[in-house]
N, C-alpha and C positions, 0 to 999 in steps of 0.2 A: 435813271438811277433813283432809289428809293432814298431818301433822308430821315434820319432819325434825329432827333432832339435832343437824347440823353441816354448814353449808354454806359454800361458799368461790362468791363472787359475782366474777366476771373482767372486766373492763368496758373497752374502746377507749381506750386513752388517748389516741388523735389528734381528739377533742373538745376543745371548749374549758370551761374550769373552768363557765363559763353553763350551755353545753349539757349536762354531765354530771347537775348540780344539777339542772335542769328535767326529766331522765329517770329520775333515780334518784327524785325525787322522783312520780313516776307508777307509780314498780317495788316499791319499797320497802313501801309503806302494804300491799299487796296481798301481799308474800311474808312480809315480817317476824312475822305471827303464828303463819307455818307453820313457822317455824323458831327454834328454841331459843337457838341461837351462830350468827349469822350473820359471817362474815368478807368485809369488801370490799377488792377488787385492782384499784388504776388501774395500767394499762401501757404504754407504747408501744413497748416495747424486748420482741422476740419473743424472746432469748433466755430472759429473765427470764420472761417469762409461760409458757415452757416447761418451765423450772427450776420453778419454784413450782407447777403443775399436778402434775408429777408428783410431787416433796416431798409435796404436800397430798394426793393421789391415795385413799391408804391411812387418812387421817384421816379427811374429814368421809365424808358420809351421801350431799351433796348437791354436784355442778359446776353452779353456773349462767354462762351465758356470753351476756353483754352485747355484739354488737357481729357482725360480717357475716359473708359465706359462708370470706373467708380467714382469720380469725380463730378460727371454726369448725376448718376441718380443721387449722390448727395445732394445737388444745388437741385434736383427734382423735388424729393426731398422736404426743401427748404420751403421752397414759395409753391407747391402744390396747395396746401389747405388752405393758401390766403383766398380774400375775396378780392384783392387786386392784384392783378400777376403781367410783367413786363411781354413781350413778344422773347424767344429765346434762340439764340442761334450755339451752333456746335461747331469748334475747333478742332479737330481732332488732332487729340497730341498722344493718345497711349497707343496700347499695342495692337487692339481689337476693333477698337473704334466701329464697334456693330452697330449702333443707334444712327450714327451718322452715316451710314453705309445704305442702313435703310429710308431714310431720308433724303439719299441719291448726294450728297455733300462728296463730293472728291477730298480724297487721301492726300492730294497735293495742298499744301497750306496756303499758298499765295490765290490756287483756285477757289479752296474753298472761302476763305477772305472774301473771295468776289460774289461768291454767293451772299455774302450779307450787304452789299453793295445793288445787286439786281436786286432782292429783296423782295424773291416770291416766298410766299407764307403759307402755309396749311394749318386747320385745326386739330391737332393729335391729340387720339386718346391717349389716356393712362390707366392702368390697371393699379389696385388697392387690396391689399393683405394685412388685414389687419390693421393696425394706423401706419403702417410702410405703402411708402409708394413703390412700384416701380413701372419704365417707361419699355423697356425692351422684352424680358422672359422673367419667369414664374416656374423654379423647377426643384422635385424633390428627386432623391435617388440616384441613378448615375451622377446627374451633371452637378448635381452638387460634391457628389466621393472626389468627382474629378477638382472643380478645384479646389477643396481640400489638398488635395495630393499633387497641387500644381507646387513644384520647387522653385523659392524664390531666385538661387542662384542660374538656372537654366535658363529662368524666365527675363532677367538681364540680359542673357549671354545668347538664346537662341528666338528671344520675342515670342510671334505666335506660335510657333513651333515647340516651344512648352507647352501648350497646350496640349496639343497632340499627344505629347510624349506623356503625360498625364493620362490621358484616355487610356494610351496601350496598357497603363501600367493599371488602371482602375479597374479597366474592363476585366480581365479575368481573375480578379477580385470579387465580380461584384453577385450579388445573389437576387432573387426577385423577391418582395415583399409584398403581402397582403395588405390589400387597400380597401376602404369604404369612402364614398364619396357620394355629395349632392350635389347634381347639375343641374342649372334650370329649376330646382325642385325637383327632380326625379333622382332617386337612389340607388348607386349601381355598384359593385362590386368585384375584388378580381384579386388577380397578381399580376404585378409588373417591376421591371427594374428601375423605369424613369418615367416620369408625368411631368409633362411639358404644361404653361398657359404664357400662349405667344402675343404679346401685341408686334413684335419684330419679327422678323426673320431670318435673323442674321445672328448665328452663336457662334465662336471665335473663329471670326472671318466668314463661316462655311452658311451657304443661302440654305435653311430648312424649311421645309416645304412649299418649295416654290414661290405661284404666284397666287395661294392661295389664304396668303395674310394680307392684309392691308391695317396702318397704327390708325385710318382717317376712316372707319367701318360702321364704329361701335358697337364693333364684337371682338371678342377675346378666341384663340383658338386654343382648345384641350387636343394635346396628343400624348395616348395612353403605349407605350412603348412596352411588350410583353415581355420578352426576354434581350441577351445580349448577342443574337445572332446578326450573320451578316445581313441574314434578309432583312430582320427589323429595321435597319440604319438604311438599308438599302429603298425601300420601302417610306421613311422617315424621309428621306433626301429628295425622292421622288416625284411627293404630290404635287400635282397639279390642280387648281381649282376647276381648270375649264380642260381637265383632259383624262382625271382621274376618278374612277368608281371607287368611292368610298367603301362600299358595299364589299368591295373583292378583297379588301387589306385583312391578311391575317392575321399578321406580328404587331400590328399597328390600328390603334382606335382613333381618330379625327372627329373631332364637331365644333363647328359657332358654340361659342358663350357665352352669357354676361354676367352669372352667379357661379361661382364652386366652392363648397363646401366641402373644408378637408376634416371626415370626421374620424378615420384611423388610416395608420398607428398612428399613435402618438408617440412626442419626442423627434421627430424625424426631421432634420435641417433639414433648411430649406435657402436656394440660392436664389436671390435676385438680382438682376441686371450684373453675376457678376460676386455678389458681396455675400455672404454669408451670417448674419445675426441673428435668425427667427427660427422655429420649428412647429410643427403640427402639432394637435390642428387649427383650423383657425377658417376663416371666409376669403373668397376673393371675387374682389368686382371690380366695373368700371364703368370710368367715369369720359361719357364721350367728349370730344372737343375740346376736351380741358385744358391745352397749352396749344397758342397760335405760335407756329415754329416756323426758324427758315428753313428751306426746303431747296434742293437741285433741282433739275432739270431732269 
């Protein structure tokens, strides 16, 4: 069993007093022997839980962070630009919990709890857009119409399956848009509906392409998605690193990278990990190793 000295526990406060009780009580039993001084943080107010993440950044040993994928890249977020940054483990408490999926963390809470008890760690990259971090995806066009167009009330009521129902509703809505782009330094140009840059794999719930991401690389993947046919998605779903000719994709462009430059259009939101505040153009890079996280099996 791994021991930690000092951990700061961060947890959703848009739960209700029941539900926190009923999870913590699942989380608790399973981390509490790993840790020396454990500290717990209810929130709902994002300034605050950004305030206190980085305050505490420098102290404990240990971020644990109770609660979804946007709750996630805020405390990313937070203690990414410092020069001292805690080891950081994921709770998954919202509805997509893609970061921790690709991290191999079980959906069960009392499992993943144990994960921060074994207390295997990996160095994961993160990707940077401008002064935004984010830890999972980098996306203009479809995936951000869609969640725009995700409805809050469904998304209570039917969870990931809002999403979905978002896509149906987007997709034949959505048009292809002229792009200019620099990769690597090389500049290349097109139309597409959606431009992906993956450090995950995992967009709500569904594995995209394959086994040919890894967050521990320090490379970023670009996937330039042309139109909104089946083959594209089909094709996007598909890759394989070690089984698929890049070469042969024709609805779909693929490459390693670690610069991209969005130089048009402009205006054009832009969705990370998730959250929607930014738009073109702008740079993005990354930064390898930059958070020691805990990690499944």
């Amino acid at each position: 069993m791994q021991t930690f000295g000092h951990a700061l526990y961060v947890i959703n406060g848009n739960m209700d007093k029941d539900q926190m009780e009923r999870e913590l009580g699942q989380t608790l039993p399973k981390i509490s022997p790993a840790v020396k001084q454990l500290e717990i943080m209810q929130t709902n107010d994002l300034e605050e839980l950004i305030r206190y993440c980085k305050q505490m950044a420098g102290k404990v040993d240990l971020l644990i962070v109770h609660g979804g994928d946007g709750t996630i890249h805020e405390v990313i977020n937070a203690i990414a630009p410092l020069s001292v940054r805690p080891k950081l483990a994921i709770i998954p408490g919202g509805t997509c919990n893609d970061f921790s999926r690709m991290l191999g963390i079980p959906q069960n809470l009392k499992k993943a709890a144990q994960t921060i008890a074994d207390g295997q760690t990996a160095a994961i990259d993160i990707g940077q857009y401008e002064d935004t971090y984010f830890l999972n995806f980098w996306g203009m066009g479809l995936i951000a119409d869609t969640s725009n167009n995700i409805n809050e009330n469904e998304k209570s009521t039917w969870g990931v399956l809002s999403y979905f129902m978002s896509t149906l509703r987007t997709i034949n809505q959505v048009e292809p848009f002229a792009y200019e782009i620099e990769v690597n330094g090389e500049k290349t140009a097109g139309e597409a509906v959606m431009i992906l840059v993956m450090n995950g794999r995992f967009i709500g719930t569904r594995e995209m392409a394959g086994s040919a991401i890894r967050p521990d690389d320090g490379k970023l993947q670009l996937c330039v998605v042309k139109n909104s046919t089946l083959t594209s998605f089909k094709q996007l779903l598909q890759i394989k690193q070690d089984k698929t000719d890049l070469t042969e994709l024709t609805e779909v462009e693929v490459q390693d990278v670690e610069t991209v430059r969005i130089l048009s259009p402009a205006g054009k939101p832009i969705d990370m990990d998730g959250e929607i505040y930014a738009d073109t153009p702008g740079e993005i890079n990354i930064h390898p190793s930059h958070l020691e996280m805990i990690v499944g099996e």
